[in-house]
N, C-alpha and C positions, 0 to 999 in steps of 0.2 A: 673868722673863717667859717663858724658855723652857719653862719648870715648868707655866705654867700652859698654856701651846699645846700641850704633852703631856698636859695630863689632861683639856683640851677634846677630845683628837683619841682617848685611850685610853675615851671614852665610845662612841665609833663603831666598827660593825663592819668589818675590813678582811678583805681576801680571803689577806691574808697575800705578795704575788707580791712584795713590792718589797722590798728593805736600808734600814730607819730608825733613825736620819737622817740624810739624806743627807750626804754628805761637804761640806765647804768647805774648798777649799784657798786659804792667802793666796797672793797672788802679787807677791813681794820686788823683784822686779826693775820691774817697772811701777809696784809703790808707789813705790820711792826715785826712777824719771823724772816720776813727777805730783805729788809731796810730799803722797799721801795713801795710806791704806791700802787695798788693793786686794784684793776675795779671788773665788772663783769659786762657783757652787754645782754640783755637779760631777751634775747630774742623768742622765748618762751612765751612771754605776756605780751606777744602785740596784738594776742586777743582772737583769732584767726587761724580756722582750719588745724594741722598738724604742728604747726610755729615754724620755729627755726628759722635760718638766713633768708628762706630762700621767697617765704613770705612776700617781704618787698619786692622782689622780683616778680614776683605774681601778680600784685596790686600793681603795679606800674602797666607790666605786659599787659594784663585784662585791661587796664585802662584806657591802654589804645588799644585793643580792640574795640572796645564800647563806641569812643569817640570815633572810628572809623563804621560803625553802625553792622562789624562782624558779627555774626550768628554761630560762626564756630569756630573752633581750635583746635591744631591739632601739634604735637608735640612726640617725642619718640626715649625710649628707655624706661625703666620703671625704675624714677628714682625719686627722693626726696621733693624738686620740684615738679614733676610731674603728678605727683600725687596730691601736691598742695595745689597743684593749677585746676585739679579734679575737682576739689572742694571750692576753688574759686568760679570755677564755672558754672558749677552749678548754681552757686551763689548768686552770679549777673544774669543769669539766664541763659548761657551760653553750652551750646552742645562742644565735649571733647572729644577728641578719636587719640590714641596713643597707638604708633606701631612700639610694638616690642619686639626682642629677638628668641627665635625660637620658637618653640610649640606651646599652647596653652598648656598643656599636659607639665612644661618647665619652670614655670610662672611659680614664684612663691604665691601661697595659696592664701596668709595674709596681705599682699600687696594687694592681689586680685580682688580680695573683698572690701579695700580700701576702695579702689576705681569702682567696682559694682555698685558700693554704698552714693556713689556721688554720678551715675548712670555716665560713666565714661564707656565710649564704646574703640574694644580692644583690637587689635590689628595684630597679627603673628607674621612674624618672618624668620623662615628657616633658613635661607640659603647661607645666614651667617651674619656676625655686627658690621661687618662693610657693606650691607646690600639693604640696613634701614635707612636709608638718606634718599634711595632712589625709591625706597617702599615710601618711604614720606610727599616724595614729590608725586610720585604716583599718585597717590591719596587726597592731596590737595588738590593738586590738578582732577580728579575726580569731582572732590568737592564743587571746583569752581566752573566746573563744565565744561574744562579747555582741555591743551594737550600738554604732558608733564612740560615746566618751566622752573623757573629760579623760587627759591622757597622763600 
């Protein structure tokens, strides 16, 4: 099975930022207190920006963009993948735009200096979390010189 989840995933462009595959460490001492085997997936060392899950997702996504010859990205929330797509764009060469919801002024002030560190440029939207989607589309459609369309 693992054979074949590699030659589903070796069909897809990656951006190359992350260590595959990931590590899984068993862990001895919890399996012999629960009488079952226990292991971790140690999404911390794939080597890359913040870690965590969301990593892969990152690599894969930057990957097509790369392969489709994008220059930029744009994504909305400020959340664990957004921050790591920060760090990965800057990595490929790729400009990010993130709308977020709300005022600059509401922004955790570390997240903010996450995206600044990695020169994402931020987008504010007040009118509320149901009005980033059309703020996204808006912005793309910006980006791409058209009129808002399908994201």
């Amino acid at each position: 099975m693992t054979d074949a989840i590699s030659d589903c995933l070796a069909a897809h462009p990656r951006a190359n930022l992350i260590q595959i595959p990931t590590i899984i460490h068993k862990l001895p001492r919890l399996s012999s207190r629960f009488g079952r085997e226990l292991y971790v997936l140690r999404d911390d060392l794939t080597g890359f920006g913040l870690g965590g899950n969301k990593t892969r997702k990152v690599d894969f996504l930057l990957g097509d963009a790369l392969a489709k010859r994008a220059t930029t990205v744009a994504t909305m929330k400020a959340t664990s993948f957004s921050r790591n797509a920060a760090a990965g764009a800057a990595a490929c060469g790729l400009d990010l735009h993130v709308v977020l919801p709300g005022r600059e002024s509401d922004q955790n002030p570390l997240s903010q200096s996450v995206f600044n560190r990695w020169r994402a440029r931020l987008h504010f939207e007040a009118d509320g979390p149901e009005a980033l989607a059309d703020h996204l589309d808006s912005l793309v459609a910006s980006l791409m010189g058209g009129p808002p369309g399908r994201r």
